[in-house]
N, CA, C and O atoms as CSV, one atom per row, in Angstrom:
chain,resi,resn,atom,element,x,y,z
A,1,UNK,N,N,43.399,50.214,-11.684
A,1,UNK,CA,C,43.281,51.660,-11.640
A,1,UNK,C,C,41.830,52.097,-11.413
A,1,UNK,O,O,41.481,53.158,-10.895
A,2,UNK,N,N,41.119,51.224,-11.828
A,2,UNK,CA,C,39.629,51.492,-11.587
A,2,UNK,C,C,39.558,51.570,-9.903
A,2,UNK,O,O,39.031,52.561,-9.399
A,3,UNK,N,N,40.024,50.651,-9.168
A,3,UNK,CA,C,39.842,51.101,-7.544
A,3,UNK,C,C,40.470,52.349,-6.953
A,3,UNK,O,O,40.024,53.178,-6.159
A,4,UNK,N,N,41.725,52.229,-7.619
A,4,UNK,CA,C,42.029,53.634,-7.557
A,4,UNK,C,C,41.166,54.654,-7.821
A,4,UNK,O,O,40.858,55.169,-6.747
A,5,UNK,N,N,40.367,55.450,-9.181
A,5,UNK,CA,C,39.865,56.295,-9.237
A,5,UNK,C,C,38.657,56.067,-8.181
A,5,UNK,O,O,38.484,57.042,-7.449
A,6,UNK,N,N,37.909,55.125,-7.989
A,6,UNK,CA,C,36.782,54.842,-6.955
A,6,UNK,C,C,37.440,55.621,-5.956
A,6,UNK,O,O,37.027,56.779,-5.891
A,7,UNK,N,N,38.513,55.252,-5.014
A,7,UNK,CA,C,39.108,55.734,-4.238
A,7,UNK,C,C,39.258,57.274,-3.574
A,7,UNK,O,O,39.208,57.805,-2.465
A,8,UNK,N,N,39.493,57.675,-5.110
A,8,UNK,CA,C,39.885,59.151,-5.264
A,8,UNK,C,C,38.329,59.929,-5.502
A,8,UNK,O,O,38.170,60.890,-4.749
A,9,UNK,N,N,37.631,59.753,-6.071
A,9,UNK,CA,C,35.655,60.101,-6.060
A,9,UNK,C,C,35.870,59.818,-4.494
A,9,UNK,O,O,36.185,60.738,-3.739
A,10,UNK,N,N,35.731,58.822,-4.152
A,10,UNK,CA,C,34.911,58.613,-2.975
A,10,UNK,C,C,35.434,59.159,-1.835
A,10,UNK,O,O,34.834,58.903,-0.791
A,11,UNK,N,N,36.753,60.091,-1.765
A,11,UNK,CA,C,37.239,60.570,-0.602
A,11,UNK,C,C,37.327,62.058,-0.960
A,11,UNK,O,O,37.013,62.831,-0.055
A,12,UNK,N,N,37.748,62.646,-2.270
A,12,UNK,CA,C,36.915,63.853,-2.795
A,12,UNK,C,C,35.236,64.489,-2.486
A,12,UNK,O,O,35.026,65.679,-2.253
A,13,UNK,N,N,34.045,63.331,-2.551
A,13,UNK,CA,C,33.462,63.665,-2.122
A,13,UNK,C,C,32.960,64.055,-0.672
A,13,UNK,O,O,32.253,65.000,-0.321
A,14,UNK,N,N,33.599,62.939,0.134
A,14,UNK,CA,C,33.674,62.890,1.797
A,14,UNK,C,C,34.607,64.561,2.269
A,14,UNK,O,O,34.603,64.902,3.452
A,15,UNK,N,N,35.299,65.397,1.252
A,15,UNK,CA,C,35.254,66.535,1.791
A,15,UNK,C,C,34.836,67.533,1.139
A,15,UNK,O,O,35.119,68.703,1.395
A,16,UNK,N,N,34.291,67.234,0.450
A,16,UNK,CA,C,33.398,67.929,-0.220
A,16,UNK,C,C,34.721,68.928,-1.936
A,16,UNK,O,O,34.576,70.092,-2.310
A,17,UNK,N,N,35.646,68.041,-2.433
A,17,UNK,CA,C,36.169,68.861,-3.153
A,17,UNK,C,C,36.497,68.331,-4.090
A,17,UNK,O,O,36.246,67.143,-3.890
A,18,UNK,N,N,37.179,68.520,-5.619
A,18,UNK,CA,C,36.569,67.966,-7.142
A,18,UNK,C,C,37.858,66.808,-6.439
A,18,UNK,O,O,38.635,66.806,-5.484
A,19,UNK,N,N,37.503,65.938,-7.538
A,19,UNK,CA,C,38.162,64.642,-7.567
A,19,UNK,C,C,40.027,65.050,-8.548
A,19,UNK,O,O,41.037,64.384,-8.773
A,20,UNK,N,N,39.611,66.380,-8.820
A,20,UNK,CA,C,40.926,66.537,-9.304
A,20,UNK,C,C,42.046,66.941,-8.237
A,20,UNK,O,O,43.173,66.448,-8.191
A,21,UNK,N,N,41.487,68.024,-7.302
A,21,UNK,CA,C,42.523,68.028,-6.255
A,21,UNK,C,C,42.491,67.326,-5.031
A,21,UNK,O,O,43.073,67.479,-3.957
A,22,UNK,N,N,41.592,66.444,-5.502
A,22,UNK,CA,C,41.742,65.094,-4.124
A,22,UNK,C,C,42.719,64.620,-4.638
A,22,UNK,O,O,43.505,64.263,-3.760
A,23,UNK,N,N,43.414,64.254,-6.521
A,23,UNK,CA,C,44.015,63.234,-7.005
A,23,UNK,C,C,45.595,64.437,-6.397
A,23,UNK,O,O,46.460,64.069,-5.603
A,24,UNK,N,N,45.532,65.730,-7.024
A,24,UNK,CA,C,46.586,66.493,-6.694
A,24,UNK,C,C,47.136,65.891,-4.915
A,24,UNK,O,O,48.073,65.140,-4.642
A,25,UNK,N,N,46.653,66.219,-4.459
A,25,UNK,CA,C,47.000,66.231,-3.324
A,25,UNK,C,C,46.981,64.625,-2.632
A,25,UNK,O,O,47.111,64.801,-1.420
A,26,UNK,N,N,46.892,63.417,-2.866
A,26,UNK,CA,C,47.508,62.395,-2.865
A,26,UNK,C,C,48.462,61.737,-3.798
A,26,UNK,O,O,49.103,60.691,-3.695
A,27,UNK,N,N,48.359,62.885,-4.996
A,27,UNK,CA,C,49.797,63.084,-5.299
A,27,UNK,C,C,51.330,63.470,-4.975
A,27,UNK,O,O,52.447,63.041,-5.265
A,28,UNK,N,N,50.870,64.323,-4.353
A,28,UNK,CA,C,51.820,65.213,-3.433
A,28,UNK,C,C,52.431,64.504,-2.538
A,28,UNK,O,O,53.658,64.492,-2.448
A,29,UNK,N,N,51.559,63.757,-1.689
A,29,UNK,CA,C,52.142,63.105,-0.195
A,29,UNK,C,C,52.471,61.349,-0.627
A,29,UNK,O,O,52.867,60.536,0.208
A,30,UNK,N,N,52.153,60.946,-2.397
A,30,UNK,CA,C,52.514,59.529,-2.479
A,30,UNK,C,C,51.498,58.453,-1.935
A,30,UNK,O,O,51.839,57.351,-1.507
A,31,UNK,N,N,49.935,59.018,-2.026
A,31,UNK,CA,C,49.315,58.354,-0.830
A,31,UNK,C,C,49.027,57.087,-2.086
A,31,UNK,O,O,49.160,55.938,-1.666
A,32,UNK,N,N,48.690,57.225,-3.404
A,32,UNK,CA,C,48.233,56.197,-4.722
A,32,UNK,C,C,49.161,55.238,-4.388
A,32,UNK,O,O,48.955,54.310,-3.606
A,33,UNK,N,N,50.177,55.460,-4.978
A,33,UNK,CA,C,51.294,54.298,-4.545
A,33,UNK,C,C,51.566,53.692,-3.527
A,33,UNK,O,O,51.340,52.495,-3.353
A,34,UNK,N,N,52.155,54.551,-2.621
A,34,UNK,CA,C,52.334,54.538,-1.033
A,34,UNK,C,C,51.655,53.917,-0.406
A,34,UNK,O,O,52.143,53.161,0.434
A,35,UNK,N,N,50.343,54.008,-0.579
A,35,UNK,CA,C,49.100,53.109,0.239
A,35,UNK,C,C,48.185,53.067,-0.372
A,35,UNK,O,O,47.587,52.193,0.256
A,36,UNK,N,N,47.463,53.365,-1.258
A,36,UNK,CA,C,46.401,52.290,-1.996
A,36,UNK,C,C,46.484,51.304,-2.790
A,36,UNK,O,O,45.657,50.393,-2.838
A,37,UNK,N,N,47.710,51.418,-3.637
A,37,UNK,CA,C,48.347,50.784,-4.260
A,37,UNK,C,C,49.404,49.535,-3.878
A,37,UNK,O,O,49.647,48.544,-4.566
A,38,UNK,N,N,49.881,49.844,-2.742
A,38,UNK,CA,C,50.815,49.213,-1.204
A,38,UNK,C,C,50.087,47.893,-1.277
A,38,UNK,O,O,50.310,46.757,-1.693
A,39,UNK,N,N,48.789,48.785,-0.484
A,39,UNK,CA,C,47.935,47.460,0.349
A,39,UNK,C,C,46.506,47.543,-0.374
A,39,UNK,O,O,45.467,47.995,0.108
A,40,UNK,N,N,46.667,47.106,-1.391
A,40,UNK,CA,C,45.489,46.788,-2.126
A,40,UNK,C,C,44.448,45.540,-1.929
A,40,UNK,O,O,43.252,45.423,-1.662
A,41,UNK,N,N,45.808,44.467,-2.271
A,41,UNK,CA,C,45.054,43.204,-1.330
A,41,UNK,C,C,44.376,43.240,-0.056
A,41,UNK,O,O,43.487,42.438,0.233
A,42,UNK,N,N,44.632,43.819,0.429
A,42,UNK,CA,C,44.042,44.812,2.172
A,42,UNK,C,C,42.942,45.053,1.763
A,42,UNK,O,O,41.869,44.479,1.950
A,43,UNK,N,N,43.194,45.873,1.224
A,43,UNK,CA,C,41.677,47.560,1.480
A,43,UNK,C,C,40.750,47.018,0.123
A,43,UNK,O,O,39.625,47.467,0.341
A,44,UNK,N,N,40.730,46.474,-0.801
A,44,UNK,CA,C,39.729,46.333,-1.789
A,44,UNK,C,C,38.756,45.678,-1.921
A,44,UNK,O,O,37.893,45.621,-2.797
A,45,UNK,N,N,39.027,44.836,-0.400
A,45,UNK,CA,C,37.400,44.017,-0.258
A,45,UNK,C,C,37.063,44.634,1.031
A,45,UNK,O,O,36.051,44.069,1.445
A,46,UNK,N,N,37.456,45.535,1.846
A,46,UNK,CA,C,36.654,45.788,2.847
A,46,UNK,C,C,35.618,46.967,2.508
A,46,UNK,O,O,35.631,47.308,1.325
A,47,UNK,N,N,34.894,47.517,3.190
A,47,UNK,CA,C,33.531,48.778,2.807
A,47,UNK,C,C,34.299,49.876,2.011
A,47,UNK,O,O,35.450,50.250,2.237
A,48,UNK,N,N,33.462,50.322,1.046
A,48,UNK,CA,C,33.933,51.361,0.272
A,48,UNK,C,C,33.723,52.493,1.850
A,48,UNK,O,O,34.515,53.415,2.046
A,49,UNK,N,N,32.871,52.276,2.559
A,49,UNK,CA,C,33.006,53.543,3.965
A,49,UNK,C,C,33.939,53.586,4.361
A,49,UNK,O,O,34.619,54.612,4.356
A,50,UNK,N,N,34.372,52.264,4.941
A,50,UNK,CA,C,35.650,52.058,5.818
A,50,UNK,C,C,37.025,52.287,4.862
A,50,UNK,O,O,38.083,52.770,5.266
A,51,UNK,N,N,36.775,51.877,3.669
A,51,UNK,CA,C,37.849,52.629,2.642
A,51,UNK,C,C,38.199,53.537,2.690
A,51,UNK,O,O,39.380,53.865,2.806
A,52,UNK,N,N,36.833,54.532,2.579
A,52,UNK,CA,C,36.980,56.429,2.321
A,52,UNK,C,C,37.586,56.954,3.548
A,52,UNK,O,O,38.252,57.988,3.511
A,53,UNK,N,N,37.393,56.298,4.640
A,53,UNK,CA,C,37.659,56.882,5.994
A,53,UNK,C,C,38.840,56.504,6.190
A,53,UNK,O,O,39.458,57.397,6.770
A,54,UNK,N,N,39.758,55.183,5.892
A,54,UNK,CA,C,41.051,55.022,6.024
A,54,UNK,C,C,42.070,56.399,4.975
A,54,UNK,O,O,43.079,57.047,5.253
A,55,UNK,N,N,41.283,56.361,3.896
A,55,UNK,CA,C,41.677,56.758,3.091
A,55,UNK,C,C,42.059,58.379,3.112
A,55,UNK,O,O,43.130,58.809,2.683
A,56,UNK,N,N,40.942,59.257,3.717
A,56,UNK,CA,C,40.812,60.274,3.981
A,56,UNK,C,C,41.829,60.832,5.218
A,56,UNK,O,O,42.640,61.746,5.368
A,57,UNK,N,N,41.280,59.714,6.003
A,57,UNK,CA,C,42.294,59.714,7.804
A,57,UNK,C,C,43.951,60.021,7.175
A,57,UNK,O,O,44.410,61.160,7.262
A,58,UNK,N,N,44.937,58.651,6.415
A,58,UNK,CA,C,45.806,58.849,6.071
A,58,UNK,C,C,46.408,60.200,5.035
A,58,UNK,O,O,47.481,60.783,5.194
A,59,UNK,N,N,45.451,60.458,4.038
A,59,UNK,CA,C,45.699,61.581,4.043
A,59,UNK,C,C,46.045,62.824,4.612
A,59,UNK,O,O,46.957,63.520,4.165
A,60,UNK,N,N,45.487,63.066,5.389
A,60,UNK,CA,C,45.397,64.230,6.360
A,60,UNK,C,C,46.192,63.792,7.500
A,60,UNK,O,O,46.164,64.612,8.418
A,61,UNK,N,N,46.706,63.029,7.665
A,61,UNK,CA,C,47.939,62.665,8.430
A,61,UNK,C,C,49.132,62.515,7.509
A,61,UNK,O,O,50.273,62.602,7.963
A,62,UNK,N,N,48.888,62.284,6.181
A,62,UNK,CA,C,50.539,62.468,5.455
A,62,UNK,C,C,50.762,63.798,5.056
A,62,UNK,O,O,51.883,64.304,5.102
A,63,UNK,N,N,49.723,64.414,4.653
A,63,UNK,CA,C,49.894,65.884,4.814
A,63,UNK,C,C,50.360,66.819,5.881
A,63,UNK,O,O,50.981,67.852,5.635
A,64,UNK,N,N,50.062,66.447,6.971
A,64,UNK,CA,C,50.230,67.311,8.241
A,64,UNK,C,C,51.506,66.810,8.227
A,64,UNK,O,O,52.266,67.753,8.001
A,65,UNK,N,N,52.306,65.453,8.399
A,65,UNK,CA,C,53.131,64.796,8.608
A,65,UNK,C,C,54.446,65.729,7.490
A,65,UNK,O,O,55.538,66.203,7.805
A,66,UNK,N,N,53.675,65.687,6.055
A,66,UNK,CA,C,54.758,66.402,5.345
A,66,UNK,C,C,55.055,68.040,5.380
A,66,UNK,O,O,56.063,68.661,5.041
A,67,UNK,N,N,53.943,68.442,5.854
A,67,UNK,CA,C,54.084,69.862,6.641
A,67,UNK,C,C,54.926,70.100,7.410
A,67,UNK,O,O,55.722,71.014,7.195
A,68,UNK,N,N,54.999,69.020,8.978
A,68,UNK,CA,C,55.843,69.396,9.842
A,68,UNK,C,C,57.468,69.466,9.436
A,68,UNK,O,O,58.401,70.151,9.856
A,69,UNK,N,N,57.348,68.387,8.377
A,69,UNK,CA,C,59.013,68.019,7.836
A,69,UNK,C,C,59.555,69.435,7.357
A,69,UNK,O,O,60.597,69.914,7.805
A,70,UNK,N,N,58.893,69.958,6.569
A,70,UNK,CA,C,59.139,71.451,5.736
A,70,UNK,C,C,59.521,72.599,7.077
A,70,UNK,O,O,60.091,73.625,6.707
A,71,UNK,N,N,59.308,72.498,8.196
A,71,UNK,CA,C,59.706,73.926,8.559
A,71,UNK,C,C,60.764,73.533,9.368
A,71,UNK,O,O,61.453,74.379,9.936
C-alpha cells in the first residue's frame, strides 16, 4: 500500500491537485485495483516519472472512457 499511496502523491501532484481527490477519482474509475494493483510486478521497478505518466495517462483515459459510457 505504500506504492500505492506514492502513486497517488505523485500523480496528484503532476496535476497539480490534493492527493485526496486524486485518491477519489481513481476510485471512481477502479484505477488502485484495476491497474496499480493489477500490474504491480510491472510498474514498481520502473521510474517513479514513467510511473506518474502511465499513471496519470490511464487515468484520464478511464475517466473519459467512463464518461462516454454514461450518455
Amino acid at each position: 500500500m505504500i506504492f500505492v499511496a506514492s502513486c497517488v502523491e505523485s500523480a496528484a501532484r503532476t496535476l497539480g491537485i490534493s492527493a485526496k481527490e486524486m485518491f477519489l477519482r481513481m476510485k471512481r474509475v477502479d484505477l488502485i485495483r484495476g491497474y496499480i494493483l493489477k500490474h504491480y510486478e510491472v510498474i514498481h521497478s520502473e521510474s517513479r516519472k514513467h510511473v506518474t505518466e502511465d499513471i496519470v495517462g490511464c487515468l484520464l483515459d478511464w475517466e473519459q472512457r467512463k464518461s462516454k459510457r454514461r450518455r
